[in-house]
C-alpha positions in Angstrom: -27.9 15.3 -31.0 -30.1 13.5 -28.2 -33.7 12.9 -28.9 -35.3 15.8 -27.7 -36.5 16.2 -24.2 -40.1 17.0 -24.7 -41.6 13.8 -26.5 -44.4 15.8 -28.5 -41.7 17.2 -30.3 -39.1 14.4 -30.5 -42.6 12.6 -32.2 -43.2 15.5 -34.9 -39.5 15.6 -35.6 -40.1 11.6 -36.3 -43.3 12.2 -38.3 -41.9 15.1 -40.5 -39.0 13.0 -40.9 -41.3 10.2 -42.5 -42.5 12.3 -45.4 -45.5 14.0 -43.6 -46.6 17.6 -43.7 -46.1 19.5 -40.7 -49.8 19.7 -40.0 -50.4 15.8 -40.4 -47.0 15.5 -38.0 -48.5 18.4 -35.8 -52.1 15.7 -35.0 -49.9 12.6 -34.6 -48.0 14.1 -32.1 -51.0 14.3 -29.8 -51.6 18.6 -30.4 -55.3 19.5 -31.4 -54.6 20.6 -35.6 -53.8 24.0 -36.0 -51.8 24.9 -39.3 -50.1 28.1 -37.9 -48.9 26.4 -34.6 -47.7 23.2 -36.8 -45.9 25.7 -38.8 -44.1 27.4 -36.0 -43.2 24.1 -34.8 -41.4 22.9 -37.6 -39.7 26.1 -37.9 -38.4 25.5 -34.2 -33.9 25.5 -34.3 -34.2 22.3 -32.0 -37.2 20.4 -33.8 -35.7 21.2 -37.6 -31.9 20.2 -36.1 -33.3 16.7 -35.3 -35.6 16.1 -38.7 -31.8 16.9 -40.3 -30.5 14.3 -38.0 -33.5 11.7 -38.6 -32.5 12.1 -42.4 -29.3 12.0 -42.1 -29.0 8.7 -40.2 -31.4 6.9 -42.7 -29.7 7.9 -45.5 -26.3 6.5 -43.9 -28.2 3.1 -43.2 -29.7 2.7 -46.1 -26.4 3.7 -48.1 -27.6 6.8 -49.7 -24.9 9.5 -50.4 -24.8 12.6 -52.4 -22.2 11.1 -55.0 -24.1 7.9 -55.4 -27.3 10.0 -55.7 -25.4 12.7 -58.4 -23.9 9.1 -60.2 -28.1 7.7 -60.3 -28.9 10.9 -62.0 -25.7 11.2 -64.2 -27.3 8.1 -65.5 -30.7 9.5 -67.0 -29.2 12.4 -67.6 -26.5 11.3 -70.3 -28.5 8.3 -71.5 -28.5 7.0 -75.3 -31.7 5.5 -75.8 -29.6 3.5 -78.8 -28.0 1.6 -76.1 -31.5 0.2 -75.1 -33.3 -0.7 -78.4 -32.7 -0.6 -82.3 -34.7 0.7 -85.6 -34.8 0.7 -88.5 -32.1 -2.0 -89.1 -31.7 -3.7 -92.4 -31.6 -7.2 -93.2 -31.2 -9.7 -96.1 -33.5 -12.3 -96.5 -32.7 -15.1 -99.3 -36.0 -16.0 -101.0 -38.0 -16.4 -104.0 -38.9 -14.4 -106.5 -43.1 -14.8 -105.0 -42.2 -14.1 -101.2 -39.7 -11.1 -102.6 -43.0 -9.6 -104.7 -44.8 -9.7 -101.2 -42.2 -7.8 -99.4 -42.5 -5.0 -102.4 -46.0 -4.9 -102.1 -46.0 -4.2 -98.4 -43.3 -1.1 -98.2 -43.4 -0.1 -101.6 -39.5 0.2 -102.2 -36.9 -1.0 -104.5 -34.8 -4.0 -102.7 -31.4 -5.7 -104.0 -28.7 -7.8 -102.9 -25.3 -9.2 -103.9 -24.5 -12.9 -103.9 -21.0 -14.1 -104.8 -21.9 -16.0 -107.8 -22.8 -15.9 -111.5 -25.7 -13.6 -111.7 -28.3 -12.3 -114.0 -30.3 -8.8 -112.8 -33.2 -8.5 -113.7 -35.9 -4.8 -112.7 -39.1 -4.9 -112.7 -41.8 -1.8 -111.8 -43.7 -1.9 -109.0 -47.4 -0.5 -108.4 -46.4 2.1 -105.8 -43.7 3.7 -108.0 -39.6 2.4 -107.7 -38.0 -1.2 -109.1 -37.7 -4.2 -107.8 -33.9 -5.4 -108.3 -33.7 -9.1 -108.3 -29.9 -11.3 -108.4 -30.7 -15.0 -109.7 -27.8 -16.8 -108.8 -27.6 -20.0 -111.4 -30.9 -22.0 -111.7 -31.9 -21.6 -108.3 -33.6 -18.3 -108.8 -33.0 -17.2 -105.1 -33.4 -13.6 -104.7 -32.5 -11.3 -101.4 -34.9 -9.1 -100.0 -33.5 -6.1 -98.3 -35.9 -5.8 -95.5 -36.2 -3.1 -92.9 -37.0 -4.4 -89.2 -39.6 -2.5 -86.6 -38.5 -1.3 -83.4 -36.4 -4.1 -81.3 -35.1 -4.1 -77.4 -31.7 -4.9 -77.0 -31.0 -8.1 -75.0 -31.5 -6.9 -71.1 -27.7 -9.1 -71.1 -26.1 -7.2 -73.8 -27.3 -3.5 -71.5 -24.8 -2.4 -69.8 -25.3 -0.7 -66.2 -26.1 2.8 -66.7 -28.2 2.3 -69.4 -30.2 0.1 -67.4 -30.2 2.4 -64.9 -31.8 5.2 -67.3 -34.7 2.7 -68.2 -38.1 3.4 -66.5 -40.0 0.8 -67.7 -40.6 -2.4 -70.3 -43.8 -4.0 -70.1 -45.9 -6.9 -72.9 -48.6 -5.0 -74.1 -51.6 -6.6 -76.6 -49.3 -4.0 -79.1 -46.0 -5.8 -78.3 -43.1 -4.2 -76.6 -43.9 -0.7 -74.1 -40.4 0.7 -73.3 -40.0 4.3 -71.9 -37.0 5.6 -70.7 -36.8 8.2 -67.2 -37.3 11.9 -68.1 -33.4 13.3 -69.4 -34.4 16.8 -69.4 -35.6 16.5 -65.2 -32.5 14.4 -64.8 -30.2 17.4 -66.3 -32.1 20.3 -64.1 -31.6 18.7 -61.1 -28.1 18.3 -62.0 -27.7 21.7 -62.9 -29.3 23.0 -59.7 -27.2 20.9 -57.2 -23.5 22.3 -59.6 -25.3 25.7 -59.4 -25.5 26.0 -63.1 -29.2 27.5 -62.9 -30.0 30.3 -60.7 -33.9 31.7 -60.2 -34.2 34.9 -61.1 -36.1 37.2 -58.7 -36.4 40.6 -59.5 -35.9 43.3 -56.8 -36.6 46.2 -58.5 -39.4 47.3 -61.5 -38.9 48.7 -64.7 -36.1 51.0 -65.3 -34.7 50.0 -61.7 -37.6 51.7 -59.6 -39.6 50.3 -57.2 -41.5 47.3 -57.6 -45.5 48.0 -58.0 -47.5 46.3 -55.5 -51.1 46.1 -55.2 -53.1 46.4 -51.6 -56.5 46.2 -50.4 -56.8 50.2 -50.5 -57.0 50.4 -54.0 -60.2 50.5 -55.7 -60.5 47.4 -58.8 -59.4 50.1 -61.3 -56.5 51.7 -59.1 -55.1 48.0 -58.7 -56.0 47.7 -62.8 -54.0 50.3 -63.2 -51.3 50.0 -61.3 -51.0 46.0 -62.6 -51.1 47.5 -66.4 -48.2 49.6 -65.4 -45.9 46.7 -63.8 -46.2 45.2 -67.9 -45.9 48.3 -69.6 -42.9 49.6 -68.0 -44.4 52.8 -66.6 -42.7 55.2 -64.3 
């Protein structure tokens, strides 16, 4: 399609085409603002043909397609934020018996370990309830500490493309680590809605398939009242 022959319109199609409302567009063209005229304007075959065109052509340039645009949102949408970070992992931690008594004292929960060797258990009780369960191995009196680890991001290197794609943002905060993933459940709807998995209802009749009430400027406050009460309670 040529650019359009009258150049106040070929310049609202550009504006509109840019992200602007039709009123803004409507000013920039050079027309005095008037929201109704704006309106009809953008609602003109010629002017809303070329705004399709504008976005068309900048989507080719800048590579955008719907596949690549479904494949972006496929990401998000079918994310495992287990692929990003880790919790509540589990470690050993040779020590002794004094650094293994601190480690009870902060989580308050029984701890063991096995070590290939001759070995001699020993359980004490703990303040906060539970036993510590120590494994001496010979006369070294090294004990493992079953300790669990906070929250931990996975290596960016070790991400593979589509989770990365799924991550919103990871950031140093006086905290440590803020890591927040983009919104699965918006992801999913606008999935749904471009398959046409999810329709909007819109009713076109009332209750009991009569007509719909509606509620002018001829009623009196208790008339429209009334009439409103009716639409919820299902009266004829």
């Amino acid at each position: 399609m040529p650019i359009l022959s009258n150049s106040k319109h070929e310049l609202f199609a550009q504006e509109v085409a840019q992200g602007r409302s039709a009123s803004e567009a409507f000013v920039r063209a050079g027309y005095s603002a008037h929201d109704g005229n704006a309106a009809r304007l953008r609602g003109n075959e010629k002017v809303r043909a070329r705004i399709d065109e504008i976005l068309a052509e900048g989507a080719e340039r800048a590579g955008v397609t719907v596949e690549r645009v479904v494949r972006e949102l496929a990401k998000i949408a079918f994310s495992d934020i287990r692929k990003a970070m880790k919790w509540g992992e589990t470690v050993m931690v040779p020590c002794s018996p004094e650094v293994a008594d601190h480690f009870i004292r902060a989580d308050g929960k029984g701890i063991e370990e096995d070590f290939e060797a001759e070995v001699e258990e020993e359980l004490e009780p703990q303040p906060r309830g539970g036993a510590l369960k120590r494994r001496r191995v010979g006369a070294e009196g090294v004990i493992a500490v079953r300790a669990h680890t906070p929250m931990a991001l996975i290596p960016s290197d070790q991400i593979d493309d589509d989770t990365a794609g799924a991550v919103a943002e990871v950031k140093q905060t006086r905290e440590g680590m803020a890591f927040k993933m983009h919104d699965k459940l918006a992801a999913l709807d606008k999935l749904g809605r471009h398959l046409g998995m999810f329709k909007d209802k819109v009713e076109h009749s009332g209750p009991g398939g009569g007509p719909i009430q509606t509620i002018t400027k001829t009623m009196s406050p208790k008339e429209a009242a009334d009439a409103y009460a009716g639409t919820i309670n299902g009266d004829d």
